[in-house]
Structure formats: structure tokens, C-alpha cells
N, C-alpha and C positions, 0 to 999 in steps of 0.2 A: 549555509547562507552565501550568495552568490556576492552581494554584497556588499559592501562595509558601509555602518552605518556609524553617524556620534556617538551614537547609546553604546556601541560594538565597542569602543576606545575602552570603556571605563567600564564596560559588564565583564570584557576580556583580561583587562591587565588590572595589577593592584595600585592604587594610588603611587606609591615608593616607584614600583616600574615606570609607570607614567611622569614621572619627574627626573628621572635616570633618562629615557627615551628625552625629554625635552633639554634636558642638558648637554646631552650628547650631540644637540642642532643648534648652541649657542654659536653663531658671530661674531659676537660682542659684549662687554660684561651688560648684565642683565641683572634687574632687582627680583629681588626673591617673590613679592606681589605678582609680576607678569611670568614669571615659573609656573608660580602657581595657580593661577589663571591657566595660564597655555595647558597644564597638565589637567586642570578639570579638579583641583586637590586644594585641603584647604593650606590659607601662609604657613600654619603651623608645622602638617606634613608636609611641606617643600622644605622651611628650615631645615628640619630635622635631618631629611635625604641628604640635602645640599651639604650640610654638614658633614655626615660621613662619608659623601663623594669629597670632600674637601681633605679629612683626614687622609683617607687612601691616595692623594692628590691625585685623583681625576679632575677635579675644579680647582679653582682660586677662587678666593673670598678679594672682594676689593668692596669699593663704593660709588655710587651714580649720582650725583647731586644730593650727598647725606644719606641713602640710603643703600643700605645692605643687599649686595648683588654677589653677583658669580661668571665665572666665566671659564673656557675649557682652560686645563693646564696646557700652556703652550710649550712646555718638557716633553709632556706626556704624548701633544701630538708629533710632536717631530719624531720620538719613538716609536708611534704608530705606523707613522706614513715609513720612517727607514726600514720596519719589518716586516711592511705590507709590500715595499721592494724585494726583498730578501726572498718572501715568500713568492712572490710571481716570476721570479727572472732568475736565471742562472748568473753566476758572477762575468761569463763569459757575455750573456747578453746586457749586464747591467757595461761591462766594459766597454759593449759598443754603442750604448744606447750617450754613454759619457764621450764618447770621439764625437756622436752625431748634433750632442748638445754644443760640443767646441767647435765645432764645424758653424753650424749654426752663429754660433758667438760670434767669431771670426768674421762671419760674413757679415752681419749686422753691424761691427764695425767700419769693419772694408766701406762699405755699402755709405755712411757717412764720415768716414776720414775721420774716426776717431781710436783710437788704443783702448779705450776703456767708458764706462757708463759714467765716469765722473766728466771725464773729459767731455764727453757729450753734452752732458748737463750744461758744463762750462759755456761750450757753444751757444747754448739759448740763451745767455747772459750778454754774450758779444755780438751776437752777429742779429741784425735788421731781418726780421721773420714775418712774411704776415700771419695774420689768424691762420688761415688754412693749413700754412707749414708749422705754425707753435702745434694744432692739434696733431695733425701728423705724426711731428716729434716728440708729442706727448704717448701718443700708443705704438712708437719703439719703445719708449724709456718702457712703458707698462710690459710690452714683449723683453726687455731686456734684463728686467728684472725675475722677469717670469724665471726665465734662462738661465740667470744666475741662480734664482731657486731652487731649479731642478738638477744644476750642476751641485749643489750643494748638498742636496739629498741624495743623489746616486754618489758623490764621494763618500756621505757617510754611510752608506749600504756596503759600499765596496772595504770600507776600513772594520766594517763589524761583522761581515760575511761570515767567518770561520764561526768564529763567536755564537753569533745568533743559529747559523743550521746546527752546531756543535749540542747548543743548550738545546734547541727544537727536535734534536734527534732523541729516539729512545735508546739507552743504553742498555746496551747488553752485556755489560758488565762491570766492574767497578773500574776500568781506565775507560778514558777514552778512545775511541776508532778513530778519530779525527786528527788527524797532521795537518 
């Protein structure tokens, strides 16, 4: 089939898959109703899924104005995204891609005479800005934040490195190869 049709979603995968698939594009917590809708499945197989994607904590169980939702464990992705580092980069490239973030930092500072993104903040508080400049300085904060992000996630790649290829490697034997 060249291809893909509605009917293909739900002739191809099992109800359970299709609520795994739809979980795994949450944004935001989400009631179990529009799960189960998005999956094509009825509330009762969403529950059920949801539930044991909850036990295993791939989700969290919270609530939407009273009703019973879900949303990704946000443990779970930061684990994801730190070993999805691991997995693409060498420690050496994760090392430089962490100078090239601080670099970056730095210069975003420099750039408005500030030390830091509180301090920045701070400045929108104090200083006579028009609209044009509040927006402006509103998509550094959003780049600076980004920044911080990314520095935050290549430190913890670089602090779990051993760790994570150590467990990802096969052993060949009962010690480990890895110093």
C-alpha cells in the first residue's frame, strides 16, 4: 500500500499500541476521553493502557479540571533525551558541543550586559522598554533558556557517560571492560 490511510492506523496496530503511540506525543497533561479518542480506542482500553504505562512510569496520572488525565513522565524524559546524547556523540563531542553552548551563553550575556538570565530578567523590570524591545527581550529570555537547557542536558550526559556505554555495552564477561 503506497499509502497510508485512517482505516491503516487501526487495521495495522492493536488498540493498547495506538494509545502507547498517542502517549508518547503528549505536550500536556491530557484526559483519558481525548487519548482515547486520538487513538481511535474505546475510554475503557485507554484507561487500562494508561494505567500500566503509569505503573511502569512512562506517564503520570494527574487531573484536568476534575478529570482523570495523563501526561509523559518528565524523569523519564530527561532520561531519554540524556541517553539519546550518549548514544549520538562521543564524550569528546559532547565536551565540545558543552564549550560551544558556554560560548554561546557568554555571548548572549555580553551582548546585553547582563551575568546571568535572572539578571536579565531583572532589567525588564527597571529599564523603560518599548514593545519592540519587551518582544526582542522576550525571545533571548526564550533562546537563553533554551541554552540553559541544553547545557543542563550535555552536563548530565557527560556526568553519566561511563555509566550508561558501561550498561549499553555487551559483556563479555563477568567484570567489567570499562575503567
Amino acid at each position: 500500500m503506497a499509502e497510508s490511510t485512517p482505516t491503516s492506523w487501526t487495521a495495522d496496530t492493536s488498540g493498547r499500541e495506538r494509545v502507547r503511540h498517542v502517549a508518547e506525543t503528549l505536550t500536556e497533561p491530557t484526559p483519558v476521553g481525548e487519548i482515547a479518542e486520538r487513538a481511535e480506542v474505546s475510554r475503557a482500553t485507554a484507561a487500562d493502557e494508561l494505567q500500566g504505562l503509569a505503573s511502569d512510569d512512562w506517564v503520570t496520572e494527574t487531573t484536568v479540571d476534575g478529570t482523570q488525565a495523563y501526561d509523559l513522565n518528565p524523569v523519564r524524559l530527561l532520561l531519554d533525551e540524556v541517553t539519546d546524547l550518549i548514544d549520538d556523540h562521543s564524550r569528546e563531542e559532547l565536551e565540545q558541543q558543552l564549550a560551544d553552548l558556554k560560548t554561546e551563553q557568554e555571548e548572549v550575556a555580553a551582548a546585553y550586559d547582563a551575568p546571568s538570565l535572572a539578571a536579565f530578567r531583572e532589567q525588564l523590570a527597571t529599564e523603560e522598554l518599548s514593545a519592540a524591545e519587551l518582544r526582542e527581550r522576550r525571545n533571548v529570555i526564550e533562546t537563553w533558556e533554551a541554552i540553559n537547557t541544553e547545557i543542563g542536558l550535555v552536563k548530565h550526559a557527560l556526568q553519566l557517560y561511563d555509566d550508561v556505554v558501561e550498561l549499553a555495552s555487551p559483556q563479555t564477561d563477568s567484570s567489567s571492560t570499562l575503567a
